[in-house]
C-alpha positions in Angstrom: 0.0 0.0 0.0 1.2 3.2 -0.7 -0.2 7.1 0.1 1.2 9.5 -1.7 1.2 13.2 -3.2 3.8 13.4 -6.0 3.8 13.3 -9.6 4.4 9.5 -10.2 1.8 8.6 -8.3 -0.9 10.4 -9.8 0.7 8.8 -13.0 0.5 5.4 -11.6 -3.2 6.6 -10.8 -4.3 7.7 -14.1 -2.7 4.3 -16.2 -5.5 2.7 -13.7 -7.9 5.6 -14.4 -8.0 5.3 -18.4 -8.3 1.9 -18.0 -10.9 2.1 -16.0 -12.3 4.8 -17.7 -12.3 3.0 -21.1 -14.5 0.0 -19.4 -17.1 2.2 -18.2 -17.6 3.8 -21.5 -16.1 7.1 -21.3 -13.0 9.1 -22.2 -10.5 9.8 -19.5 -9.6 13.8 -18.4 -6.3 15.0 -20.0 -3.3 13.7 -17.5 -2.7 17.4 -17.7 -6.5 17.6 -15.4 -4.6 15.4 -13.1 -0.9 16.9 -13.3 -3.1 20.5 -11.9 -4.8 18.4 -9.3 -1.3 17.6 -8.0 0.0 20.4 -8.3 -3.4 23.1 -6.8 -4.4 19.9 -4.2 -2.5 17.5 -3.5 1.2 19.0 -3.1 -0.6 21.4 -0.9 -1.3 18.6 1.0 -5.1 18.8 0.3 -5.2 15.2 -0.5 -3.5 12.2 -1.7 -3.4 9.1 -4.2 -3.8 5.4 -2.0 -2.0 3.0 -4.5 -2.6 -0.9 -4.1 0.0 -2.6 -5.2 0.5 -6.5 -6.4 4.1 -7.8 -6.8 5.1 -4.3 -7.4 2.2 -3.7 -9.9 -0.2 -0.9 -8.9 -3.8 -2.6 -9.5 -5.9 -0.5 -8.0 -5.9 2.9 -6.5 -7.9 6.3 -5.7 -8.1 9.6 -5.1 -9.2 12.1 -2.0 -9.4 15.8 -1.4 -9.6 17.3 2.3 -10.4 20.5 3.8 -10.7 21.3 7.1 -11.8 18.1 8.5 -13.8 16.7 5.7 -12.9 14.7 3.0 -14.0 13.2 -0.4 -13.2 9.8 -2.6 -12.5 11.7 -5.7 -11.8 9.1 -8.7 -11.1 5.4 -8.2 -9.7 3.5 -10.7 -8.6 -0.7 -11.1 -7.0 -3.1 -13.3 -9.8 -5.6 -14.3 -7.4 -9.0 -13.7 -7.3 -8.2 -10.6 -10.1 -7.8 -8.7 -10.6 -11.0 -7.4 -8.2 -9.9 -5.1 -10.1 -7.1 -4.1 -7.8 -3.9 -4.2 -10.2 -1.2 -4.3 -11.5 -2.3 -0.7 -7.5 -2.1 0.2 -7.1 1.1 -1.2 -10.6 2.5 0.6 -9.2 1.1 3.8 -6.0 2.4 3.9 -7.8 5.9 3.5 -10.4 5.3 5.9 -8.0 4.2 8.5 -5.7 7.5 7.9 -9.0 10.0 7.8 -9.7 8.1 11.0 -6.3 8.5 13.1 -6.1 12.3 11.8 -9.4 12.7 13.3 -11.7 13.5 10.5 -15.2 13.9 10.7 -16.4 13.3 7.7 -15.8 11.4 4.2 -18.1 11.8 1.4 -17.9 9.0 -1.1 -18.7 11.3 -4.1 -21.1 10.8 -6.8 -22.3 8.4 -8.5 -24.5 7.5 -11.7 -27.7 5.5 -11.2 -26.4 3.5 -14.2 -23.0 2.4 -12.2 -24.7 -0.6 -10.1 -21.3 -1.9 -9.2 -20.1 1.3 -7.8 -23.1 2.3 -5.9 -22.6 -1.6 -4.6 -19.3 -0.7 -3.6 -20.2 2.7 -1.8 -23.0 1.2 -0.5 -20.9 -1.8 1.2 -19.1 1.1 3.1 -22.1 1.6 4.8 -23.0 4.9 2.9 -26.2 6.9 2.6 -27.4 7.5 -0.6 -29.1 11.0 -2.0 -29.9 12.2 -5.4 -28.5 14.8 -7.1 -29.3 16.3 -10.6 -27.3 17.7 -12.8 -28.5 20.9 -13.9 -27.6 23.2 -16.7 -28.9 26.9 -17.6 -31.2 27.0 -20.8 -30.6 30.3 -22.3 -34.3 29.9 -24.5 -36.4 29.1 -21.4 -34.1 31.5 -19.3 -34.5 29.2 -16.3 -32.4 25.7 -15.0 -33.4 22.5 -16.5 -32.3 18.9 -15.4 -29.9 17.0 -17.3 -30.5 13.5 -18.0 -27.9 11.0 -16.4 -25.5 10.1 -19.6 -24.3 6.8 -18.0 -26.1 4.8 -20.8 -26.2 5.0 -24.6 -24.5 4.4 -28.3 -21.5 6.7 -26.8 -20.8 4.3 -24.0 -20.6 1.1 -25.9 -18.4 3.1 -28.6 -15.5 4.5 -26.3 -15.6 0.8 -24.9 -14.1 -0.6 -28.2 -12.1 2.4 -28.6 -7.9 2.5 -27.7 -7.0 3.6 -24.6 -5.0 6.3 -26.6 -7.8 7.3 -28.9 -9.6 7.9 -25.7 -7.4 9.6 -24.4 -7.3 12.3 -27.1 -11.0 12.3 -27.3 -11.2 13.0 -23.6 -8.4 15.9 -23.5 -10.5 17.3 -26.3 -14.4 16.5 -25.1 -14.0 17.6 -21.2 -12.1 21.4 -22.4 -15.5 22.1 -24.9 -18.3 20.1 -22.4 -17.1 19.5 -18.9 
């Protein structure tokens, strides 16, 4: 296990995090996104990366943000072959037990899509309490807030699954600058 703040974590983190990225049906941020998280958060010791680590391999690993004393599971991110070994709990673990012994109140699991079953599972096994959210976006012709649908399923999902890891990460430095 490893908890760390520097550079070659987060890029140990974001190999994971296309990967995983890429199975759920969706481009990855730039690495750039995560280079700025390390450098605005996490080297000013506003979070950290857990890294779960198999014969020297990182397989699964995550990312928090605190302030004050509150935190937040950011991004999570595994290698497929090996989560029969369960990692992510690992990982989740390690950062409960240090939010724990640095006396934090409070760790918010983040959001999650309706269409993500297996993460909601996961959250859920933590003993969580679930509460919606919608995402809402300003509609300049009705001059008011509407709700935006949940994208978590469609044609887009089931093409960026089939799609390179490299493609994807092109299309996701390009998407998330025009849409995120």
């Amino acid at each position: 296990m490893e908890r760390a703040q520097g550079l070659d974590a987060v890029q140990a983190f974001y190999r994971l995090h296309a990967a995983t990225r890429r199975r759920h049906g969706a481009p990855p941020q730039s690495f750039r996104f995560f280079a700025n998280i390390q450098r605005l958060v996490l080297a000013c010791n506003k979070g950290f990366v857990v890294l779960a680590r198999y014969q020297g391999k990182p397989v699964a690993g995550a990312m928090f943000f605190h302030f004050g004393k509150r935190a937040l599971f950011k991004f999570g991110a595994s290698d497929e072959a090996f989560q029969q070994l369960r990692p992510n709990d690992l990982v989740m673990w390690e950062a409960i037990k240090w939010f724990a012994q640095n006396e934090f109140e409070q760790l918010c699991f983040g959001r999650t899509s309706l269409g993500n079953p297996g993460l909601r599972r996961f959250k859920l096994g933590w003993g969580t309490e679930e509460h919606n959210i919608d995402y809402v976006r300003y509609d300049v012709q009705r001059a008011s807030y509407v709700t935006v649908p949940d994208q978590a399923v469609g044609w887009q999902r089931r093409l960026f699954r089939v799609l390179p890891v490299p493609v994807l990460r092109m299309a996701g430095s390009v998407l998330y600058r025009h849409i995120a």
